[in-house]
C-alpha positions in Angstrom: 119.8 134.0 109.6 118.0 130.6 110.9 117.4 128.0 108.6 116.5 124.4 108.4 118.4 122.4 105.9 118.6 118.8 104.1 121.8 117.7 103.2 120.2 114.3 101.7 116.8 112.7 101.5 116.4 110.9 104.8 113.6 110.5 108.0 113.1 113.8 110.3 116.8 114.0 111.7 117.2 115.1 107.8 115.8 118.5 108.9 118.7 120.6 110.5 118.5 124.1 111.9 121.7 125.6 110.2 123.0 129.6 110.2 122.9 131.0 106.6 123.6 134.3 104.5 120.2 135.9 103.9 118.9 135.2 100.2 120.1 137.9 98.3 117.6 139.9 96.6 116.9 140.3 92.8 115.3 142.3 90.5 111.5 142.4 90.6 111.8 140.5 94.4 110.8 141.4 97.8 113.0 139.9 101.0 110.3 139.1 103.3 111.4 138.4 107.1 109.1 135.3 107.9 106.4 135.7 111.1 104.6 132.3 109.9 105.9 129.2 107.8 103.3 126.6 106.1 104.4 122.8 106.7 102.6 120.9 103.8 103.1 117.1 102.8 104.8 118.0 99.6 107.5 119.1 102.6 107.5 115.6 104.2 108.2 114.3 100.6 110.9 116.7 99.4 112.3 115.8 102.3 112.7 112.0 101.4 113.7 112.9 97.9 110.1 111.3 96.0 108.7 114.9 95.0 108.0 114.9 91.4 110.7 117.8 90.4 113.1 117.3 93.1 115.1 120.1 93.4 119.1 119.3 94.1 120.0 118.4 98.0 121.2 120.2 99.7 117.7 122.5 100.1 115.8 124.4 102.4 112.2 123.2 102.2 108.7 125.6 102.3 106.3 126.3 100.2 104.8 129.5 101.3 104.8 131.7 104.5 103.8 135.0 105.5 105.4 138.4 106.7 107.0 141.7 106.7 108.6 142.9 103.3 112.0 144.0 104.7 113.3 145.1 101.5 112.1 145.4 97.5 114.5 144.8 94.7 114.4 146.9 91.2 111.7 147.3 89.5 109.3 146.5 92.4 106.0 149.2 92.3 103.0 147.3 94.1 105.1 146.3 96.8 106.8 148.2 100.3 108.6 148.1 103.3 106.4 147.3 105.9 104.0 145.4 104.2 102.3 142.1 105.7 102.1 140.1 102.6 102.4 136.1 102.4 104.0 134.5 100.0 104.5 131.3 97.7 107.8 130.7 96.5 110.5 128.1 98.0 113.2 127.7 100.8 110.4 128.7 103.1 112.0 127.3 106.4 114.0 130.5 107.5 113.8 133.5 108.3 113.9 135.6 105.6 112.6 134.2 101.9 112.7 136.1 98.7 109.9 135.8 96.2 109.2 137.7 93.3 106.4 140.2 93.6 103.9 138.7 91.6 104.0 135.7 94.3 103.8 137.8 97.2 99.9 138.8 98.0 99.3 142.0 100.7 97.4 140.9 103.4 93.8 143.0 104.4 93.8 144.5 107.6 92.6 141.8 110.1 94.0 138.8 109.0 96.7 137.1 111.1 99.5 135.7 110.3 99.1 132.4 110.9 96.1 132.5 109.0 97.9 133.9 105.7 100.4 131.0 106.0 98.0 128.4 105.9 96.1 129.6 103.1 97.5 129.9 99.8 98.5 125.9 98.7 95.7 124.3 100.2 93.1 126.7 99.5 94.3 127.6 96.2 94.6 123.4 95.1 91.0 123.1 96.2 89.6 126.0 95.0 91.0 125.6 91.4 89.9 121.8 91.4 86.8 122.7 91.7 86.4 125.6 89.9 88.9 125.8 87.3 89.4 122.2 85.9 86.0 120.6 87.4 84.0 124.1 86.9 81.4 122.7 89.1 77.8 124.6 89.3 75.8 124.7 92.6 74.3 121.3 93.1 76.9 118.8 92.2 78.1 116.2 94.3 82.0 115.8 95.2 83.6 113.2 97.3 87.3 114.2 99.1 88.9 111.5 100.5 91.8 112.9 103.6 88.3 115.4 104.3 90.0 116.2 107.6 93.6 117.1 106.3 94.8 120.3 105.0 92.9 120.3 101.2 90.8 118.4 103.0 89.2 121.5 105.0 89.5 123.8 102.7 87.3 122.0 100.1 84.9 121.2 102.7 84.5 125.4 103.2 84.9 126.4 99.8 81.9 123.7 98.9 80.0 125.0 101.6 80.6 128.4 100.5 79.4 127.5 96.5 76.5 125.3 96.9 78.2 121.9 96.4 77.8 119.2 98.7 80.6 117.7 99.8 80.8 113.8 101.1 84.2 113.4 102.9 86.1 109.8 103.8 88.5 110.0 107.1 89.3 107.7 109.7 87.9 108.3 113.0 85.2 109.8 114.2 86.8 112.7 115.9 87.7 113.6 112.7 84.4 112.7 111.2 83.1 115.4 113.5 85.8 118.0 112.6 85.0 117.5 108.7 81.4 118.3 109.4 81.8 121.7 110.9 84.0 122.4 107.9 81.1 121.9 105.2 81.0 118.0 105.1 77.5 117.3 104.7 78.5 113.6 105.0 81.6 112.0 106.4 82.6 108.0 106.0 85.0 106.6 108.0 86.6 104.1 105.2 87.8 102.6 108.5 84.3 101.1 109.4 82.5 101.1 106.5 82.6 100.2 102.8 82.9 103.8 101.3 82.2 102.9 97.4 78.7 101.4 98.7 78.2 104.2 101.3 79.1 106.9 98.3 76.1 104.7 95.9 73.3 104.4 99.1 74.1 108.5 99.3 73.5 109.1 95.9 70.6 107.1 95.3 72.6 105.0 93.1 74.0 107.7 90.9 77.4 108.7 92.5 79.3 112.0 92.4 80.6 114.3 89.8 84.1 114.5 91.1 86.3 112.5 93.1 89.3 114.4 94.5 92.2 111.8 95.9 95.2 112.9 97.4 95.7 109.3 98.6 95.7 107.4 95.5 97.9 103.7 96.5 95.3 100.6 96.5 92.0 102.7 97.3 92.5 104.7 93.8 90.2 102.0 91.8 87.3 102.7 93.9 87.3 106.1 92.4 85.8 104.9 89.6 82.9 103.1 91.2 82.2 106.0 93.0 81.6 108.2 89.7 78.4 109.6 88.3 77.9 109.5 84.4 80.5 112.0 82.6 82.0 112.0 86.1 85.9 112.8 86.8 89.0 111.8 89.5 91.0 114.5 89.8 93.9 112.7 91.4 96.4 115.6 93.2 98.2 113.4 95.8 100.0 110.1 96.7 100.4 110.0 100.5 99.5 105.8 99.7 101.9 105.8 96.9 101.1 105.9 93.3 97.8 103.8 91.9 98.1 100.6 92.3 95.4 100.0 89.7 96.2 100.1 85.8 94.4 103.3 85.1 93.8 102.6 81.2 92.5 99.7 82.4 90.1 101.4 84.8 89.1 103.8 82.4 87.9 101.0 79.5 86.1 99.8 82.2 84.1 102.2 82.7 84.0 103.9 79.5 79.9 103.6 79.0 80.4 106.3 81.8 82.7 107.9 80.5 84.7 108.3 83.3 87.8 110.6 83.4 90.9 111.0 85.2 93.4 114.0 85.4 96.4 115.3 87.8 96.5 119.2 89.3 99.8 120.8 90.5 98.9 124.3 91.6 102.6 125.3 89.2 100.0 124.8 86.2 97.7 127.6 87.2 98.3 130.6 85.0 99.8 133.7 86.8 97.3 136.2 86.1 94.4 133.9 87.4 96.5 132.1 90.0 96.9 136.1 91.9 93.3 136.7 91.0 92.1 133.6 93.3 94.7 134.8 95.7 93.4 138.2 96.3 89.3 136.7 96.1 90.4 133.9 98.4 92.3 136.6 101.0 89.0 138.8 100.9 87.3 135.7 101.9 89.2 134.9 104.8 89.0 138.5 105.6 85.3 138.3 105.5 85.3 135.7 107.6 83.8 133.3 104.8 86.6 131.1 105.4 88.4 130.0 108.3 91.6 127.6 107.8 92.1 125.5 110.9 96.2 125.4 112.7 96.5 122.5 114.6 99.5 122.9 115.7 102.4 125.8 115.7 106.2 124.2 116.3 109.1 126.4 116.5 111.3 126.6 113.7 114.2 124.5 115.4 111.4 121.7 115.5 110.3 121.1 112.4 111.2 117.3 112.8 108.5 117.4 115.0 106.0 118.8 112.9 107.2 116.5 110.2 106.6 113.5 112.5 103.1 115.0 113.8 102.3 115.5 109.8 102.7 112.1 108.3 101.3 110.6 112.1 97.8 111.2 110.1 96.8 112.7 113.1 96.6 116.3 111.6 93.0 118.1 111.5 93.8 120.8 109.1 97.4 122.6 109.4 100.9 122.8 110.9 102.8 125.6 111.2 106.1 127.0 111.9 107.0 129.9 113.9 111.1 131.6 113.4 
């Protein structure tokens, strides 16, 4: 089978199409031959050897990525040949993947599969932010800085969908525009304006319940500003490096606040409520309720390319490869 394959952490050259053994298939797994393929920025950073958990080089990147189960291993029951299903598992960029059932979601009738692929990290990260460790009710207030990337959208939609209102940060107006018709009741462009006092004059003063930075670097002690009484940063990301602020420092600052701080990884979901979401956020998209956005679809030979076009910033939602 095709494959792309990193020898050693490096730039997008790193990323070679190779010829490979299909993955051979255990007990309680499906082989899935891959239609779809999910590029995310946890890729681009696997790729340069700075994800937290590195697996060993040499590795075959991808989170998650949809298709036809071509074969079920023992002990498999909800699972059978033929099925669409997407998946999230690893060594994603090939194609054929194995995952074990209980990663692999059927699809509803109706929902493409480009659609599938683009759903489960992004959706899933911003669905249990804000639902699972920020349990938000209808009428809070978040801010998302990156509103126009990949979590970015999703948030935007699920807010939408539960009442919350959602104040985005992003860089242009183009992309001002696109958070808007993806729930953004309010989009700064941190490239124009000063977003901690755009986030106060919002708020009358008050600021938001939850920050959600996947950017963290030298902007990350504005979070705190920005945060109502008993507010939180939930802090997911570091596409500007780690904080540059002292955190403990940040927090003793603000303690007559008492502001809080915590990291997500979508691994820390438990499995019986992280398939739940799946199949609720899956009827969703089948219900049209929401929508992820593909900007672009490369061919599996050039995923340098969607590498590059990823970490350009230029990316309104999603990348995708097809095999």
């Amino acid at each position: 089978m095709k494959a792309i394959r990193v020898d050693e952490a490096g730039s997008y050259d790193a990323l070679r199409t190779v010829e490979m053994e299909k993955p051979e298939l255990g007990p309680g797994q499906v082989l899935v031959k891959t239609a779809a393929i999910s590029v995310n920025f946890a890729d681009t950073m696997v790729r340069r050897g700075i994800y937290p958990g590195m697996p060993p080089f040499p590795l075959t990147p991808g989170l998650e990525a949809s298709g036809t189960v071509e074969a079920v291993g023992e002990g498999v029951t909800r699972l059978s040949l033929g099925q669409r299903v997407v998946v999230f598992g690893s060594a994603c960029y090939a194609e054929y993947v194995t995952a074990p059932e209980v990663a692999a979601a059927p699809l509803p009738e109706g929902v493409e599969f480009g659609a599938a692929a683009a759903l489960p990290v992004i959706y899933l990260t911003a669905y249990h932010m804000l639902h699972t460790m920020a349990k938000l009710p209808p009428g809070s207030t978040v801010l998302v800085r990156a509103a126009a990337g990949g979590v970015g959208t999703a948030a935007g939609q699920l807010c939408r969908q539960a009442g919350i209102r959602a104040i985005g940060t992003t860089s242009s107006a183009e992309k001002a525009a696109f958070a808007r018709r993806h729930g953004y009741s309010e989009v700064i462009l941190y490239t124009e304006e000063n977003v901690v006092e755009r986030v106060k004059e919002l708020t009358a003063g008050r600021g938001v319940d939850v920050v959600l930075d996947a950017v963290a670097g030298e902007a990350f002690a504005d979070d705190f500003e920005m945060l109502a009484p008993m507010g939180q940063i939930i802090w997911f990301g570091m596409a500007s490096g780690m904080p540059e602020a002292d955190i403990g420092q940040k927090i003793l600052e603000h303690a007559g606040r008492s502001a809080g701080v915590r990291f997500f990884v979508l691994y820390s979901v438990p499995p019986d409520r992280f398939a739940s979401s799946m199949r609720d956020l899956l009827n969703h998209l089948a219900d049209g309720k929401i929508n992820p956005h593909i900007h672009a679809t490369f061919p599996l030979e050039e995923a340098p390319r969607a590498h590059e076009l990823l970490e350009s910033k230029a990316v309104m939602g999603k990348v995708l490869l097809e095999p």
